[in-house]
N, C-alpha and C positions, 0 to 999 in steps of 0.2 A: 504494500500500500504506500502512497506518496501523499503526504498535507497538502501538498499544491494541487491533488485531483477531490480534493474531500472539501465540499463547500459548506460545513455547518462547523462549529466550533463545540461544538458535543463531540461527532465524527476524530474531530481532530486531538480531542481532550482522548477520547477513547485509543486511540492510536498511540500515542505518546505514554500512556498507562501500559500498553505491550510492550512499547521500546524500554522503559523503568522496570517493568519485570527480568529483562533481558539483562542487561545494565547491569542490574543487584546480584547478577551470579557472577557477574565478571568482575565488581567490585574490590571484592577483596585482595585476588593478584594484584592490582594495577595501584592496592594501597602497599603491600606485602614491598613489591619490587621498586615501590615510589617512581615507576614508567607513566610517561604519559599515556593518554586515553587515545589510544589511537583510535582503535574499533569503535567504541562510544561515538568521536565527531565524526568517522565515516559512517556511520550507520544515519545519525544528524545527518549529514550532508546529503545521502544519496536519497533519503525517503525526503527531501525538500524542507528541511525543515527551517534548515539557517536563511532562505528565502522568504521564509512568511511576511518579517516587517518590512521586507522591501515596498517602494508603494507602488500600486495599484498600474498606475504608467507607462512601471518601466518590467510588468508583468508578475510581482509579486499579488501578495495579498492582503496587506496594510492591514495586520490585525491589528486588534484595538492595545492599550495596555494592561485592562484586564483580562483579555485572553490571555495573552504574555505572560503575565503574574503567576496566570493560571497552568500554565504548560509548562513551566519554569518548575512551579512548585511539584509539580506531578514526577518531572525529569528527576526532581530529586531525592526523591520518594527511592531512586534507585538508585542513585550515585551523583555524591554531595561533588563532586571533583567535575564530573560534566558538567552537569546544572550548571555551576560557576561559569566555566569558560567558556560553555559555549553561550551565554547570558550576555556576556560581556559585547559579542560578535551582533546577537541579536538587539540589544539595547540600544548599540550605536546605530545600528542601521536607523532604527524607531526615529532616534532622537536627530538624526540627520534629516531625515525625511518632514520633521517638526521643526525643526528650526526653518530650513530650505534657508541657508545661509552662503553655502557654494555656490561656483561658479557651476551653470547647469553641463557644459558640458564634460568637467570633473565627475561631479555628481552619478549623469548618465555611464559615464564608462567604467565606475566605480559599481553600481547597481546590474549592469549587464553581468559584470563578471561575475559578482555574488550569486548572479539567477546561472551560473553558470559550475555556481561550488567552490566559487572561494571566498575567504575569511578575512576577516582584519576586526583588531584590537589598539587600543589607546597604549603609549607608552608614555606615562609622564611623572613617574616615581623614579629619582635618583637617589643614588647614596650619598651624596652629599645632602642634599634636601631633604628626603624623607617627601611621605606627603606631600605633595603641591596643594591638597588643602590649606595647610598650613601657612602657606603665602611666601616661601624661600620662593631664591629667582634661582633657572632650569641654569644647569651648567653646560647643558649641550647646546652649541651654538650652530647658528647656518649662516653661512656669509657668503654676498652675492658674488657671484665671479661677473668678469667685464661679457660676456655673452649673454648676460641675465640668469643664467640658472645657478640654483645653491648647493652649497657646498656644506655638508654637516658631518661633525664632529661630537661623538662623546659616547654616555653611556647611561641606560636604563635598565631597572630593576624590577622585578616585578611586571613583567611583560606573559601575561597568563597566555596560554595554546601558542607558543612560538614556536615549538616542532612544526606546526602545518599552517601558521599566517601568511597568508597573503601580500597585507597590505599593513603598515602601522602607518599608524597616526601618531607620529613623532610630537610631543611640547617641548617647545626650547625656545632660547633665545635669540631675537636676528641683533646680530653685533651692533650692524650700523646706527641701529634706532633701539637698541636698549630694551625692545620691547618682545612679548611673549606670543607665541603664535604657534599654529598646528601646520603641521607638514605632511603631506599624503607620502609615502615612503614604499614602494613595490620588494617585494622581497630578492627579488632579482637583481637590484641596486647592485654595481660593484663598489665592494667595499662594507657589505652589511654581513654580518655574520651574527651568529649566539653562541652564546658562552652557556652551557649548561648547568649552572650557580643552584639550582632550586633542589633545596635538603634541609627541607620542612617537617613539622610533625604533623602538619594538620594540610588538607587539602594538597593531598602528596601527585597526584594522577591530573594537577592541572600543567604541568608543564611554563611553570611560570620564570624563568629562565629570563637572564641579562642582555637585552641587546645592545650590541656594539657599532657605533658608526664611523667608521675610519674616513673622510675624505669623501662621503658617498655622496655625489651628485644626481640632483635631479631636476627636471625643469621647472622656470619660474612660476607656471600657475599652478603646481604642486605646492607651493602655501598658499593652504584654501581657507585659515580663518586667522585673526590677528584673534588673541585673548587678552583680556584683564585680569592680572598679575595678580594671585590671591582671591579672586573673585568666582564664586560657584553659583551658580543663578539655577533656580528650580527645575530641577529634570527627574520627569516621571519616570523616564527609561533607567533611572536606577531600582527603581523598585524590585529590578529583576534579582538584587542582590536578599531583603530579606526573604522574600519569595524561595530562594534557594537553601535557607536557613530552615523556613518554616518546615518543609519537605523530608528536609533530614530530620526535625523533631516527632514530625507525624509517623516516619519509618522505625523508628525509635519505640513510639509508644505500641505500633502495632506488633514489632518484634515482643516486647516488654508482656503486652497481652497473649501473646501466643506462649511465651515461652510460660505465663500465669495456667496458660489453659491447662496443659500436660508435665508441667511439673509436680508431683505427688509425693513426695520422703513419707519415709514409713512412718514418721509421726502426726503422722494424721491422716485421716476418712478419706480425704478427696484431694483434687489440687490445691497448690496455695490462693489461685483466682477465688477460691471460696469466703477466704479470709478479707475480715474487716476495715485490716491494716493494707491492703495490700489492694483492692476496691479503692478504696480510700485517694492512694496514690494513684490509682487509673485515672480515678475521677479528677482530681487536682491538673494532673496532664490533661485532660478534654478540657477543662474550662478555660487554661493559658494558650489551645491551639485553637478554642473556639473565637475567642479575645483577639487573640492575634487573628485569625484570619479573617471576622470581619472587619479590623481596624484597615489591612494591606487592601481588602477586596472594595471598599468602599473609598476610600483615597484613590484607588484606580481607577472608578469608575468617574467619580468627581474629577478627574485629568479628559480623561476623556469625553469627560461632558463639557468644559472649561474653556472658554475662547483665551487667547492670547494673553489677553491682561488680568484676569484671573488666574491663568497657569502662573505668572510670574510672583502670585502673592499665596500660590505654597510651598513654597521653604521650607515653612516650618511644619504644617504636615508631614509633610515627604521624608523628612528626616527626624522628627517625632516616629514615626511609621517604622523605618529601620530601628531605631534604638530599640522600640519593644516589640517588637517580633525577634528580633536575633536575644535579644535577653530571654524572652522569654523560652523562645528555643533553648537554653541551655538550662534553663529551669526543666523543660522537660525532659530531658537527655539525663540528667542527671535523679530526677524520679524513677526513669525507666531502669537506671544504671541498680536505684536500691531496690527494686523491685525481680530483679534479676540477682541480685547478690554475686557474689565473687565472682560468679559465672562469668560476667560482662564483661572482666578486666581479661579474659584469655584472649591472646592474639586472633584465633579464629573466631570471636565471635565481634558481629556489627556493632554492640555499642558502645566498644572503644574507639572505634574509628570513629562513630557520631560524633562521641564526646570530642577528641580533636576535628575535629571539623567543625563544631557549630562554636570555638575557640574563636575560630577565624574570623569569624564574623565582626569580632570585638575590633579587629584593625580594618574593615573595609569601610571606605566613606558614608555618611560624613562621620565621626570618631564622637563618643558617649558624649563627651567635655564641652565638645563644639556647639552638639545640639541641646545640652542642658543650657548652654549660654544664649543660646538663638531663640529657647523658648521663654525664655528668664528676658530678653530683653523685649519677644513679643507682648507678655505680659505686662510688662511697666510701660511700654508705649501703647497700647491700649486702654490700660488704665490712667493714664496722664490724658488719655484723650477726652474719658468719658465725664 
């Protein structure tokens, strides 16, 4: 079956539910050997799936963002390590296609190839910087040569699916003007290479690996957006991030119950699922994934109900929305973990690998501190107003 022949988003919810059963059995090698997901994004790729947010145009299927949310979380119902990366790929398309801020013929030849199966990802975490949330200026620079096309220099961290990208989306610095900008970057650049750096405990199977730019040139209308230096402006298409959180907590709870169903020690009648204490903890995990899923499902849907000038005034949503989904996510993870007892910490069982995995969640944007501050100052300027 292929998402691009299935025109209902039920069809397509349901499809994606086979691919995450599929997923979950190949999971654990692809944590075991800390390899990327190879099989995972070609299986993505060939059934259409990394084409969906492309828009409508340029022959995708412009789903909405709560579809997205929704396929994301399902994806990772099977494996927290895909969900991620391949999220990343689907996200930017989303959020390209919503801004419509390039130049259209970028744009186009950037979308043809996608409908074609390939990939591209953001690079804009360095080791000197950290975070470019945090407002450090990129230390990889592009400086124009006398022909007009750039010339870039440096080096990024945290560049998730770099085995099979395509295209990065370099942030850096252009020398002459000081100023911050994205770079469209073909993998085939000479002079780009990866440094295979990523020896992580957590989200091991994303392939998130250092890229390198020695001198790699490319032409002038390949910087396709000037940014503002420290400046994050409302984007829905992150959501695809707790979305992927949530997924491994719900994989989590349902391991947690299964394993309640048929566990029996001979000290007692029936399974432990019988027990009060143990109930108890099921239910406490249903109401933080209930929580959390209508808080992501209902922010999504408000994006995509949202014209222009109302998207730009949720912020604070958006990233209220991650902070308590991925927390909560580890609240459940860590329910399921006492519920399961000792059992969970042996290497072959999934809710060790959850538990590092929904870790992760803590360092992806926007970071706890940021948004406790964003909503502490929406508060007081609300209240000053009224």
């Amino acid at each position: 079956m292929n998402f691009m022949e299935l025109d209902s988003p039920e069809e397509r919810l349901q499809l994606m539910r086979e691919l995450a059963s599929k997923f979950r059995e190949q999971a654990e090698r692809y944590d075991r050997e800390g390899s990327f997901v190879h099989e995972h994004i070609e299986d993505l790729r060939r059934t259409g799936y990394t084409a969906l947010t492309v828009p409508r145009a340029y022959g995708g299927k412009e789903i909405s963002l709560y579809e997205m949310v929704r396929l994301q979380e399902i994806l990772a119902t099977g494996d927290g390590s895909t969900a991620l990366a391949i999220g990343w790929h689907v996200g930017i398309m989303k959020n390209l296609a919503e801004k419509n801020s390039w130049d259209e013929k970028i744009f186009r030849m950037l979308c043809e190839d996608v409908m074609k199966g390939a990939l591209i990802n953001s690079a804009a975490t360095e080791p000197a910087t950290g975070s470019p949330t945090r407002g450090g200026s990129f230390q990889t620079k592009a400086v124009r040569d006398t022909d007009g096309s750039w010339v870039l220099s440096g080096r990024k961290t945290f560049t998730t699916m770099a085995p099979v990208l395509d295209y990065f989306l370099v942030n850096l610095t252009v020398e002459s003007t000081d100023r911050a900008a994205s770079v469209l970057v073909p993998r085939s650049a000479a002079g780009l290479r990866i440094e295979e750096t990523w020896d992580s405990a957590a989200m091991r199977g994303t392939g998130s690996h250092d890229l390198v730019l020695e001198e790699v040139r490319v032409p002038e209308d390949h910087l396709v957006e000037w940014l503002e230096r420290g400046s994050r402006q409302a984007a829905g298409w992150l959501l695809h991030i707790p979305a992927c959180y949530l997924g491994i907590a719900q994989a989590a709870q349902s391991y947690a119950v299964q394993f309640a169903r048929s566990y029996a020690p001979n000290s007692l009648r029936g399974p432990i699922i019988e027990l009060p204490n143990v109930q108890t903890k099921i239910g406490e995990m249903e109401l933080e994934l209930m929580r959390s899923r209508e808080f992501l499902y209902a922010v999504a849907r408000r994006w995509d109900e949202a014209d222009e000038a109302a998207r730009k005034a949720m912020k604070p949503e958006l990233s209220a929305v991650k902070m308590a989904v991925t927390n909560a996510a580890i609240v459940v993870v860590d329910l399921a973990m006492r519920v399961v007892g000792a059992h969970s910490l042996a290497l072959s069982n999934p809710l060790q690998r959850y538990y590092r995995d929904v870790r992760a969640g803590l360092h992806n944007p926007p970071m706890d501190d940021m948004t406790v501050q964003l909503l502490a100052q929406t508060a007081i300027q609300r209240e000053g107003t009224a």
